[in-house]
N, C-alpha and C positions, 0 to 999 in steps of 0.2 A: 726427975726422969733418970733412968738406968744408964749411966753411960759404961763404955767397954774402951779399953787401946783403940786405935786406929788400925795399930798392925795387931790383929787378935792372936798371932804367935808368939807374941809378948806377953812371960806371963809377968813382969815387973808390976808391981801397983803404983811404984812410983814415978811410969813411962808419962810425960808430961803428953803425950800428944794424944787425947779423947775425944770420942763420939757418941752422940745417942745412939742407945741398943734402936736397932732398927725394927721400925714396927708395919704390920699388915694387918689387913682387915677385907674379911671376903665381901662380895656386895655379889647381890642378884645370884641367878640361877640357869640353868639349861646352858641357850648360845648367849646367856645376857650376863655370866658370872663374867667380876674382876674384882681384880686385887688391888686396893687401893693403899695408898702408901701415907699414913697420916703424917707423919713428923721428918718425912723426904727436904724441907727445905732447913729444917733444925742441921742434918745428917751432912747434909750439900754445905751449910754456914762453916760446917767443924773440918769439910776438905777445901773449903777454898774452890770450890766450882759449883756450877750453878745445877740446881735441882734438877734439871732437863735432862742433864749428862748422862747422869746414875740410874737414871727411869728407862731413858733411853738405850742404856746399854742391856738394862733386861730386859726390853725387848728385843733388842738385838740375837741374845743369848738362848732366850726361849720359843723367837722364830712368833712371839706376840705383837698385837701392835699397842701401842701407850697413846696415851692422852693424857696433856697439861693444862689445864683451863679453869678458870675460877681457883687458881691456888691449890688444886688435886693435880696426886699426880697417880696415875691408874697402868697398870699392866692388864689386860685381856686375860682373862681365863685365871684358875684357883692357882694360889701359888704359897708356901707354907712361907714365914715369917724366915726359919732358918735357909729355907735354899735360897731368897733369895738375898738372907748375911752373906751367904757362901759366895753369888756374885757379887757384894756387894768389896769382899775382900782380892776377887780379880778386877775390879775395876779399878781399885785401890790401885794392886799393885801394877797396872799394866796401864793408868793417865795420872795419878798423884805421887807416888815415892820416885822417890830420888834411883834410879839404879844401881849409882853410885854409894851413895850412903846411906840409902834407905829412910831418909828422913821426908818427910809429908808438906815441908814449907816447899813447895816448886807453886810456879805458876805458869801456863798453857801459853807456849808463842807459836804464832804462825807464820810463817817465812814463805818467798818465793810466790811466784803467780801461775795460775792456768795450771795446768797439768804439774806445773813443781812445785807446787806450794806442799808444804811440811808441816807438823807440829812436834816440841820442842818441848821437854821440860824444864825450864830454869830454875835450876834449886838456888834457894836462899842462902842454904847451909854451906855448901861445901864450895856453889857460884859452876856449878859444873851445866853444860845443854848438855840432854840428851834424848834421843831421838824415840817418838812414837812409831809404834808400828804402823803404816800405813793400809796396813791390808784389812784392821778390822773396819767393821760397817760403822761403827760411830765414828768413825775422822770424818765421813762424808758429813755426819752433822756436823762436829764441831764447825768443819770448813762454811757450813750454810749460817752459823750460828754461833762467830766466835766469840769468848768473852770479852767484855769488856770492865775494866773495877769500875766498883761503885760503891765506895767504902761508907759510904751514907747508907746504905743499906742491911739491914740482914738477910739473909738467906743467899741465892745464885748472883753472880753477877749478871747486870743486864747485857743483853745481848744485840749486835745490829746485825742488819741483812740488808738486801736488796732481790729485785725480781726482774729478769730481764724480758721483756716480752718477745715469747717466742722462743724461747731458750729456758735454761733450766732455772728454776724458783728457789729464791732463798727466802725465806721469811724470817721476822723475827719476832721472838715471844720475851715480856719482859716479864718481872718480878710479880705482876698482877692478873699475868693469863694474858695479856693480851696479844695480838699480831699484826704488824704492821708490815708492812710493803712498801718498798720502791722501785721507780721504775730505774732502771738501769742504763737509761738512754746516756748519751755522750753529753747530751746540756742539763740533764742533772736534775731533771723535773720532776717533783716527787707524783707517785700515782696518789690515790685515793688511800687514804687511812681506813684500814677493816679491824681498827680493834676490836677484840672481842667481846669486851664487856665495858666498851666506850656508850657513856652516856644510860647506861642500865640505873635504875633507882635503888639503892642496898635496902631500902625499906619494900616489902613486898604487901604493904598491909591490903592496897586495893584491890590488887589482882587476887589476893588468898580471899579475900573477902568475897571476890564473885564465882571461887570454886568453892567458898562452904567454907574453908578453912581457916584456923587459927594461927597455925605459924609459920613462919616467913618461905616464900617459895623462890621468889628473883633474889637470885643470885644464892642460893642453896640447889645444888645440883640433888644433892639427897632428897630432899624433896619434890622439885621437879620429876626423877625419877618415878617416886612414889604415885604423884598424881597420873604421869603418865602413863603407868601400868593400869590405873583406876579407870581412864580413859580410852586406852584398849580393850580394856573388858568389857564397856560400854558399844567396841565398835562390831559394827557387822559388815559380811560384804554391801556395800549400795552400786547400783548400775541405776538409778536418777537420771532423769533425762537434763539434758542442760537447757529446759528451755524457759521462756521469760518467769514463771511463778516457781520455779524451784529453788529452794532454799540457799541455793551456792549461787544462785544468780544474783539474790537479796542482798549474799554478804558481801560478793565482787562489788555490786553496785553502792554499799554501803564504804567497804574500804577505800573507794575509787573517790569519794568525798570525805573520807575522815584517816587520810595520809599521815597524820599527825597524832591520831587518837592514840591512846596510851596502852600497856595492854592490857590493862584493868578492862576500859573499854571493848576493846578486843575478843577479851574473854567473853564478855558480859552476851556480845552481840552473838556470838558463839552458843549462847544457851540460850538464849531468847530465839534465837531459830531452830534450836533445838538439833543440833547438828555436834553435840560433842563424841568427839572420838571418832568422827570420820574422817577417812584417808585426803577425801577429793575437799576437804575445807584448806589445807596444804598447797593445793592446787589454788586457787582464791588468792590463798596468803603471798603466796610466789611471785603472783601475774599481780596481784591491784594493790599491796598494803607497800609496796617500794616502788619506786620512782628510776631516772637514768641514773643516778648518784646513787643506785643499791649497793657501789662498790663500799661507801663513805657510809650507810647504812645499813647495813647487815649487822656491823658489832652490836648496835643498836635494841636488835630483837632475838637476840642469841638466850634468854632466857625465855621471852614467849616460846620462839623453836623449840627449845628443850623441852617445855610443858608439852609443847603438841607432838612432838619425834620421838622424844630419848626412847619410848620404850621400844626402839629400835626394827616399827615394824616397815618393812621394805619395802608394802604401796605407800605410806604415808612419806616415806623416803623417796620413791619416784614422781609422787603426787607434787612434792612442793619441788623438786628439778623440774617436770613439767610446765610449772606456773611459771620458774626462772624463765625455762626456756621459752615462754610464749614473751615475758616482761623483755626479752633482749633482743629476740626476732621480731617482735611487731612494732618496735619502738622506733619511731621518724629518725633518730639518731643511730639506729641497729649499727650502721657499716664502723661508723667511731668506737662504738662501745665495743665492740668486737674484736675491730684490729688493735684495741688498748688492751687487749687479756682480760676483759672485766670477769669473765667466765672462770679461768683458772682463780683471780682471786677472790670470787664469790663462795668456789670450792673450797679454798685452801681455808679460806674462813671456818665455813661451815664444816669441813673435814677434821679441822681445830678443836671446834667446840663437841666433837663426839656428836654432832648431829646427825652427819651422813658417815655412811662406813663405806671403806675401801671398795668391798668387793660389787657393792651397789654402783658408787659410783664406775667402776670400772665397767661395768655393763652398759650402763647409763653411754661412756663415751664411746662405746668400739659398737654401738646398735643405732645405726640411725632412725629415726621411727619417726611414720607420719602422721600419729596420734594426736599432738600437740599443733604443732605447726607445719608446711608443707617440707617435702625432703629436701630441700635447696636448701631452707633458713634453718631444718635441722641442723645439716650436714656443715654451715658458717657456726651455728652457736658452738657445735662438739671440736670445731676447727680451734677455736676462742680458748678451748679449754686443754689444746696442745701441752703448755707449759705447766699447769698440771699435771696432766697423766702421764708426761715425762718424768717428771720427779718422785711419783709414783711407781715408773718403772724403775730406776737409776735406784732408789732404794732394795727393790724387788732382787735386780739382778748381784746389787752390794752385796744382798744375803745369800744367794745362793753362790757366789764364789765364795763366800767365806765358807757355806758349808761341803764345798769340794777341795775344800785344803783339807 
């Protein structure tokens, strides 16, 4: 692989400190194109910080939002290989060189609490701190998402969080895609684990086997993609009545006994009803295929989701919030599951894995609707998912001050 300096103003060939040439790759089309970044965690090993940073700051810059998940790291929308070298060298020099000496051995400290906490370059070289700018939008990550070493590793350092119910969300995504959550309570009791690609099988044989296919789909986001575009073309509007012999009753009734089934199975049930590529089987998946533990299981089905969501259509995206929202409101336990944030972290999961987008969800929490459930249990689930669409916001507002400077 092509490696360049670190500092590309260098033109010494004999500057000891390299990186891979940084590489892009367009994916999709229309509102569905992005830039995907293959060798982002090679690029992230050769600075010393973790993949999320550098992804994250060009969305930051481009006003895109990113996704990390399955070891992809993706900017929104087409972005040419060279522009984004070009942030690639202000990120550079504005979280990794030294100020001082301009050398690239620093490592990221965070100092101070609540409103004074700081980040801090400790260079290696010279042994100088010196100070981040506070003002741009990725300190608010790093602060939700600080490094931590893990020299057993290559690529990002892992990273911890916590999530305080009711208050603002920090999550954390480690070296495998995944995100975990704590609660942030005063006795320290950890919430429910939403990895994301916790308990997924890396072998896809079965599931590709009941869509027809030959090569691997779970845990191949490319693929899933692929199919799920296959499965929208398939889909048409349906207004189905819901009542006892309709097909989404079959499959509720079917999931509601086979909790466990894999999604090999899943699928399979899916074509045997003959129901592929509709929005309201989402619906079904939401309300009967997870239990009160959907916090602990969601990572679980994040490549079924993607087969049946990625291709990013918006009823199928309200279809399976809907099923949430019926599985969290009608559930004997509703009032626990609710005042525990299971909602925002059922989001933040699903918001993770590119299954649900931004703008959806945001609709989804500021509309209450009595479609699903009556407006009271609406109006507690969209309450549940405060800390969410805080963090949402607290992003949102990051960006537009930085772009009123």
């Amino acid at each position: 692989m092509a490696t360049v300096n670190i500092r590309r103003n260098v033109d010494d060939k004999f500057y000891r400190y390299k990186m891979p040439s940084l590489l892009t790759k367009v994916e999709g089309r229309g509102n569905g194109i992005k830039t995907v970044i293959p060798n982002m965690e090679d690029v992230a090993h050769a600075l010393a910080r973790p993949p999320t940073y550098p992804t994250k700051f060009f969305g930051c810059e481009l006003g895109a939002q990113t996704t990390f998940a399955n070891d992809r790291y993706i900017v929104n929308g087409s972005h040419t290989a060279e522009r984004l070298r070009e942030l690639l060298d202000t990120f550079i020099e504005k979280f990794v060189l030294c100020p001082s000496c301009k050398n690239p051995e620093t490592e990221l400290i965070i100092t101070g609490k609540g409103n004074s906490e700081a980040i801090h370059r400790d260079c290696k070289a010279c042994g100088r701190q010196n100070d981040i700018d506070m003002r741009h939008k990725l300190t608010t990550f790093i602060l939700r998402n600080p490094p931590k070493k893990d020299k057993g590793k290559k690529g990002g350092k892992q990273m911890t969080a916590t999530a305080n119910v009711g208050g603002p969300m920090v999550f954390e995504k480690g070296t495998n895609g995944n995100v975990n959550a704590e609660d942030g309570s005063d006795d320290g009791a950890q919430s429910p684990d939403i990895g994301l690609a916790a308990a997924v099988p890396t072998s896809g044989t079965d599931i590709d086997d009941a869509l027809g296919r030959s090569d691997p789909i779970l845990g191949n986001p490319d693929a899933a993609e692929e199919v799920s575009k296959k499965l929208e073309a398939l889909n048409v509007d349906e207004d189905d009545e819901e009542d006892a012999n309709s097909p989404y009753t079959a499959l509720g009734s079917w999931l509601k006994e086979n909790k466990t089934a894999d999604d090999a199975a899943v699928i399979s049930k899916i074509k045997e009803l003959e129901i592929v590529g509709k929005h309201k089987v989402l619906l079904e998946i939401g309300q009967h295929l997870f239990t009160d533990e959907i916090a602990k299981e969601i990572g679980k089905r994040v490549s079924l989701l993607q087969v049946l969501v990625q291709a990013n259509s918006e009823k199928h995206q309200k279809s399976l919030l809907g099923g949430i929202e019926r599985l969290l409101a009608l559930s004997p336990q509703s009032e626990q599951l609710l005042a525990a944030g299971t909602t925002s972290k059922v989001l933040m999961a699903l918001y993770q894995a590119d299954i649900l987008e931004e703008e959806v969800v945001r609709q989804w929490g500021t509309h209450v609707s009595k479609k699903y459930v009556d407006k009271d249990k609406s109006k507690k689930v969209r309450k549940s998912a405060d800390a969410f669409l805080k963090w949402l916001d607290e992003a949102e507002e990051s960006s537009e001050e930085e772009d009123d400077e």
